[in-house]
N, C-alpha and C positions, 0 to 999 in steps of 0.2 A: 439537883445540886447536892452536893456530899459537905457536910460541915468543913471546915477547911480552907475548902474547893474555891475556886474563883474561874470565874468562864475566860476564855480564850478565844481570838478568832485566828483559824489558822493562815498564813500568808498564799495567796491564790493567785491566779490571774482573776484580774478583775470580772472578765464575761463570766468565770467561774461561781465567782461567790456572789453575782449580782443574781444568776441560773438558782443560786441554792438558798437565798435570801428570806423566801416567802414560807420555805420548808420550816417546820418544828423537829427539832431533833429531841427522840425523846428518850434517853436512856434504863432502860429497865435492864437490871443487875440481877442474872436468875441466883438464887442459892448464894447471894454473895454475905448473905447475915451469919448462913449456916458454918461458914470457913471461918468467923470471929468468933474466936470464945471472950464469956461475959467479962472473962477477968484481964483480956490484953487492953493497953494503955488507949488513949483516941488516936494519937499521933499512929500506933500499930495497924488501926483499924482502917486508917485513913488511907494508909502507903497502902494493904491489900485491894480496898475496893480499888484504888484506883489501878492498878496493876490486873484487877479479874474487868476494869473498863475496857483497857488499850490493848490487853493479849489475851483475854480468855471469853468475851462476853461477847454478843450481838448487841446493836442499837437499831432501833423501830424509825423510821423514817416516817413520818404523815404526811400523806400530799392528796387533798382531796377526797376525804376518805380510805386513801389505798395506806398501807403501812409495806415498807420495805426492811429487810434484815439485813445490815451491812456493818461493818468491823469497822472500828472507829482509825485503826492504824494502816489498815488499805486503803482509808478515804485521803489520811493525812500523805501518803505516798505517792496517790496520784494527783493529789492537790501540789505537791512540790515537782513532780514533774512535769505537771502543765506549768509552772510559772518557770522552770529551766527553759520547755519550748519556745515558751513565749520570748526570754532573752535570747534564745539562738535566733530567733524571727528579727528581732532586733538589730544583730549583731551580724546577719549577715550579709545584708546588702551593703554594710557598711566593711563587711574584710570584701568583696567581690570589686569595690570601689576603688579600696587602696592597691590590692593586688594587681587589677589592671592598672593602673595609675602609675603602678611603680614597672610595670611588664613594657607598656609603652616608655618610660622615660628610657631602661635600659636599650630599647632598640631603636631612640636617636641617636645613643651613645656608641653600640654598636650593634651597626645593621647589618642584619643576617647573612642580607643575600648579596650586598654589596662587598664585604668585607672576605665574600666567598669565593666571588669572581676574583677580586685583588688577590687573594692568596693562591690562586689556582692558577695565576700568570706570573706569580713571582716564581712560585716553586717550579715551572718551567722556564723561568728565562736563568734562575741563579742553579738550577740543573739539581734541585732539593727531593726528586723524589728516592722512594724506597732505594729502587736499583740501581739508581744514580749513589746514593751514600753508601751502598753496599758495595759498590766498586773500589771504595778504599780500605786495601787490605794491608797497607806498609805505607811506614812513615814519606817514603819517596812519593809513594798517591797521594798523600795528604799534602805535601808541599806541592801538587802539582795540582789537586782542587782549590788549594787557597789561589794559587797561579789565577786559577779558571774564574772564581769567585769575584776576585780582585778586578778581573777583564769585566765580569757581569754589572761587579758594581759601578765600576768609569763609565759604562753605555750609559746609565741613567745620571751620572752626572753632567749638570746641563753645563756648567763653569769646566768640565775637565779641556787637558792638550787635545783631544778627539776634537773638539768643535771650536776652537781657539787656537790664534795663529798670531804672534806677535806682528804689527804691522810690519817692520823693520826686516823679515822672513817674509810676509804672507805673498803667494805671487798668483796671478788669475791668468789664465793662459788662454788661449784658444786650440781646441782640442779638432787638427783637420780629418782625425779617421772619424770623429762622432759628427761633428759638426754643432759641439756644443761649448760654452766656457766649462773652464775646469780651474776648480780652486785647488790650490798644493802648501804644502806648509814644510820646508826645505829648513827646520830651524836649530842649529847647532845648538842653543841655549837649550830646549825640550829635549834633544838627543843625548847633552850633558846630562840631564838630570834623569836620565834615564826610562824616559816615555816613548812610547811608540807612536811614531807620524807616519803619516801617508810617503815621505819623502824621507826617510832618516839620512841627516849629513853631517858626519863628522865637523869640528870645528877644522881643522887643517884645509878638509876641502872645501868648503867655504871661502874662509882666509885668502887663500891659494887662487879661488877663482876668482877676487875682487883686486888682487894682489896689494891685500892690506895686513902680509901675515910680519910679522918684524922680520927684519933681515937676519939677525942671531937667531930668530927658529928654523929659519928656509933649511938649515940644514939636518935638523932634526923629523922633516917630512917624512921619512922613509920608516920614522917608528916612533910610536907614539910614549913610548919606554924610554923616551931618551931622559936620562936625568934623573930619572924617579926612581932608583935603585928597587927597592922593592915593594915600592908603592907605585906599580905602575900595573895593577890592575885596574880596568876599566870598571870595576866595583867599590874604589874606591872613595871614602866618604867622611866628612869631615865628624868629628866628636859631637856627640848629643843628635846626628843621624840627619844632617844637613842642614838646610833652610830655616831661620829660628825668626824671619821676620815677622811680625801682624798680618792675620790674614786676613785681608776683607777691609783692613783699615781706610777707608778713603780717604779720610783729611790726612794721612798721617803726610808729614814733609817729605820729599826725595831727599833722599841724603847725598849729600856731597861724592862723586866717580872718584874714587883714589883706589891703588892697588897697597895692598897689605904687605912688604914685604917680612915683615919680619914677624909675623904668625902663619906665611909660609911657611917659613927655616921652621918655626915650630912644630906646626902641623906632619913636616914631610922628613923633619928629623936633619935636615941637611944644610950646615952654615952657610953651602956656598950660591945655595937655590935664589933666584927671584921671578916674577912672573914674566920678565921681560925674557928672559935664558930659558925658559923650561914653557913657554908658552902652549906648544905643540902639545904638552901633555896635559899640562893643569888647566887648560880654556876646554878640554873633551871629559872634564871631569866636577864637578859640584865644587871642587875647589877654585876654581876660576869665578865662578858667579859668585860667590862670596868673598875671597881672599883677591882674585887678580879681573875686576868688571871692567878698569880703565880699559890693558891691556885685552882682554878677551871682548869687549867692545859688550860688554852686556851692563853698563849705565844702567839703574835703575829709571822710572819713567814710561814704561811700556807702555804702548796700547794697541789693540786687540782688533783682528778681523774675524767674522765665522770663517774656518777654515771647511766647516759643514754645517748644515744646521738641525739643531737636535728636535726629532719630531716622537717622543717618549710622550704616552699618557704620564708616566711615573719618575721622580727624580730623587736620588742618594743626598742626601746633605751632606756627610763626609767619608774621606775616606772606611778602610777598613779596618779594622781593630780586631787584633787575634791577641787573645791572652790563652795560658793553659796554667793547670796545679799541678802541682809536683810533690812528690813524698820523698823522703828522707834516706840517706844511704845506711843501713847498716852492716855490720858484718853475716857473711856466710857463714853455714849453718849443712850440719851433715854430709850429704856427698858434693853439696858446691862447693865446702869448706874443704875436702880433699882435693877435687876437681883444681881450685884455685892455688893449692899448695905445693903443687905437684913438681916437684924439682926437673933442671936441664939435664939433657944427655947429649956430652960433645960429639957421643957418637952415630946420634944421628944427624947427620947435618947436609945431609939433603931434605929436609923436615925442617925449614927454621920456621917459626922460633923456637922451636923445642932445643934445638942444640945449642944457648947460651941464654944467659941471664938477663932475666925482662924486670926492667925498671918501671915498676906500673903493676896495679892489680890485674887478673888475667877476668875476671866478673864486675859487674856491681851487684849487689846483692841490695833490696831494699826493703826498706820497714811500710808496708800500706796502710799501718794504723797512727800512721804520725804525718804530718801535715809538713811540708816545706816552708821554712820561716827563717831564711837566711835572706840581709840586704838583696844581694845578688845572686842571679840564678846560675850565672856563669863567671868562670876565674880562671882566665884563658893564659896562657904562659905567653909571652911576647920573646920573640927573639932578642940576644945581647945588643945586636948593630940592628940600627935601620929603623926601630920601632918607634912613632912621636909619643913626643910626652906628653900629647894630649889627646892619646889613648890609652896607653901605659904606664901605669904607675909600678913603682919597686919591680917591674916586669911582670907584672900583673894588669892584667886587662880586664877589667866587670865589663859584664852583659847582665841586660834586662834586671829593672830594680824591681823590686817590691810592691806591691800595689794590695790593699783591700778591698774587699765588692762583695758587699754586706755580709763582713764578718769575716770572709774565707780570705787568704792569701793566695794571689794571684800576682803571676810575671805576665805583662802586656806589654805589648806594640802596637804601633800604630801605623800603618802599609802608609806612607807617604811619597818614598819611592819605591812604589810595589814591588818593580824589578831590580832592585839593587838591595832592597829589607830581606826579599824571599833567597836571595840569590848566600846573602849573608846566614841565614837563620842557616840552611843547609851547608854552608863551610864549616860552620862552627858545630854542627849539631842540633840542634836546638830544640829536636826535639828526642831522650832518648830514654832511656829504665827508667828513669827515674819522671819521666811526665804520667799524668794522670788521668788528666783529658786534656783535649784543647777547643778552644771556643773561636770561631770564626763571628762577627754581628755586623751590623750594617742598619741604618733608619731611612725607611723607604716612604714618599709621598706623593700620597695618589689625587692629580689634579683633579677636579669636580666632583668627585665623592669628598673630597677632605678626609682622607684616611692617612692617621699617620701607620704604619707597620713597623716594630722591631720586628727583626728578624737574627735569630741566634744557631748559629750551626755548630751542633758539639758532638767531639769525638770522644769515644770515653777509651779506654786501653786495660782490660782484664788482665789476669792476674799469665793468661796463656800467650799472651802479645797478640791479640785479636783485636781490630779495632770497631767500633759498632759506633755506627751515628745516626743522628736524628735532627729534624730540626725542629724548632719552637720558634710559631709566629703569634706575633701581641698587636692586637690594632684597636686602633680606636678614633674616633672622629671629632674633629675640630668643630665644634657647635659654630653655624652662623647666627646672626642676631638673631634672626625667626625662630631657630631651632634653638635656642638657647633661651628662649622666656618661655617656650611652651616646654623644655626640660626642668626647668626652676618649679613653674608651675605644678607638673606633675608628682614633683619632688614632696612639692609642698603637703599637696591633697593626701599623699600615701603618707605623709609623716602626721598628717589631724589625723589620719582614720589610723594609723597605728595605739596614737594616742586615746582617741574615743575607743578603742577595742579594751585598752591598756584601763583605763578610766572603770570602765563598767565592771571588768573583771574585778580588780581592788574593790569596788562598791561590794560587788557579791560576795568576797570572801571575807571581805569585814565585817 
């Protein structure tokens, strides 16, 4: 011992210093007096010898007669890395505990092999692979994959017009070339609103065959334009995109069969319209099931035969929802700004439009660093005559509002009447310079796995009008009781063995 000094024991594993217990340590300091001159202070004396102990001296070990020569600061080094081993011994059946614990609870949540089959029969039946997205090279492809998509998705809904048949249409026949029944679904209300049946029949011929059409239409059979000046497209449809009842509602009350006339006159622009006179055209049209049900005989009240019956492992909960982003118009710039500027010559005028004056930019030209963040995506000019005013305002017509989804500004739809939305999105445009991507989705559910699957198809549109898609599927599984206490559980176990990992470390470095 060195005046001063005071012994120490250093921190070990236990088996360590129980092994070294019996030992005498005995420190012998060669030449350590010779480095003190007489005249430095004791506190001087005291910092050297201990400093020629720990870095310059050997210490004699006795065990049994034998003497060992060992460094006092290589003993103290591996005396701390045997008590580090010893915590990693500790600590690690306790992280192998949690890791699995937590490895299993993710693959109740989402299982591997199940979630693999699901997606590898979605992405062939909704037509998702590589070559298939690669096929759409022009906006026209794309309106005509949403088409496809749209059909993909009604196969798995088990509630669509595919497998339901108003009783009032649904008819069972006997079929004498098969020699089997055969169910038909003949139903003017479904053909109004623009779905495909097995049977598509106008409302006229219907009417016609029950001879329950009104006597004032009988003579408007020969066209279904009678009356409707220029609203006698077979696409046409009433404001906010037709049907605005509760879906699903079952207590809700039947309301009252009355025909509307006078949000006809509105809707069609025309004072002298009623559903009674114009029946031929507005009963084959979504305006009749809304505005005229008395007259078109579609009384609320329905109910429902299988028209087929759906034998899908997988079913859609709702329709299809297509939204896209859009960036912002700016002015031309360089040679599109000449390009665009470029005056008429009357004399060429086998060349129109170059030989007179064009009312309208001849580009759009756009900004891809600015976001689209106008109410409305579209601000459609409405003709003087003919157009309702509950399309039209000031002769201005908006398409598709504003929507957020998380964060970003997004115009959406919702395919309700897939063929009469898509049919629309393509007369106006809908999609053009100025779209950015467009996003097709749909939530798919897979009966006895309990898988629910988003699935998201997105088109994105480069700066060269190249369109490149991909799709993005998300699944995940509806825990049953069983499966949902042993998820809890393992939840639990990983989060104490996070904690006791969390614990000991805090201990060691404080």
């Amino acid at each position: 011992e060195l005046p001063g000094c005071h012994k120490t024991t250093p921190r070990a594993a236990p088996a360590t210093m129980a092994h070294l217990a019996p030992l005498q340590v005995v420190v012998a300091v060669r030449h350590t007096r010779d480095h003190v001159a007489d005249h430095d202070s004791d506190a001087e004396k005291i910092a050297r010898l201990r400093e020629d102990i720990l870095n310059k001296t050997q210490s004699l070990v006795e065990d049994g007669g034998n003497s060992y020569a060992i460094r006092i600061n290589q003993l103290q080094k591996r005396l701390r890395l045997e008590q580090k081993m010893m915590g990693v011994a500790v600590k690690f059946p306790c992280f192998i505990i949690c890791q699995v614990a937590f490895v299993w609870a993710i693959s109740l949540l989402v299982p591997a092999e199940s979630v693999s089959k699901v997606h590898r029969h979605l992405v062939g039946h909704f037509g998702l692979s590589k070559g298939d997205l690669d096929e759409v090279r022009t906006f026209e492809d794309l309106y005509q994959f949403a088409t496809d998509f749209e059909h993909a998705n009604e196969e798995l809904q088990a509630t669509s017009s595919k497998y339901w048949c108003e009783k009032k249409y649904f008819e069972l026949t006997w079929n004498d070339a098969l020699g089997v029944p055969q169910r038909s679904c003949p139903s003017p209300r479904l053909h109004a609103l623009g779905f495909d049946t097995d049977a598509p029949t106008p409302w006229t011929h219907w009417a016609a065959a029950r001879g329950i059409i009104p006597e004032s239409a009988k003579t408007s059979l020969g066209g279904a334009s009678s009356g409707s000046g220029s609203s006698g497209s077979s696409s046409r449809r009433l404001a906010g995109g037709g049907s605005t009842g509760s879906i699903g509602s079952a207590a809700a009350a039947v309301p009252e069969c009355k025909d509307d006339d006078l949000e006809l006159k509105a809707e069609e622009g025309k004072p002298w319209i009623t559903c009674n006179n114009s029946a031929a055209h507005t009963c084959e049209l979504d305006l009749g099931i809304l505005l005229c049900p008395k007259t078109c005989g579609y009384c609320p009240g329905f109910e429902y035969e299988h028209s087929k019956f759906f034998d899908k492992p997988q079913l859609t909960m709702l329709p299809v929802m297509v939204h896209q982003t859009r960036v912002q118009r700016a002015p031309c710039h360089h040679f599109a700004h000449t390009f665009e500027t470029q005056p008429h010559n009357v004399d060429l005028n086998i060349l129109p439009p170059l030989d007179g004056k064009r009312n309208g930019r001849v580009l759009t030209c756009i900004d891809r660093t600015k976001q689209e963040d106008q109410e409305w995506a579209f601000h459609l000019e409405c003709p003087k005559e003919g157009a309702p005013e509950a399309f039209c305002t000031d002769g201005v017509m908006h398409d598709t509002k504003l929507h957020y989804y998380h964060g970003t500004p997004v115009y959406a739809k919702f395919l309700t009447e897939p063929k009469k939305n898509i049919a629309a999105m393509r007369a106006i445009g809908w999609m053009d310079m100025q779209t950015e991507s467009v996003t097709l989705s749909t939530l798919v559910y897979t009966e006895g796995e309990e898988i629910f699957t988003s699935i998201s198809v997105v088109f994105a549109v480069d700066k060269a009008g190249n369109i490149i898609g991909r799709n993005e599927m998300v699944s995940y599984t509806d825990l049953t009781t069983y499966n949902r206490g042993v998820f809890t559980a393992l939840l639990i176990i990983s989060a104490i063995g996070s904690f006791v990992g969390f614990s000991v470390k805090f201990w060691e470095v404080w």
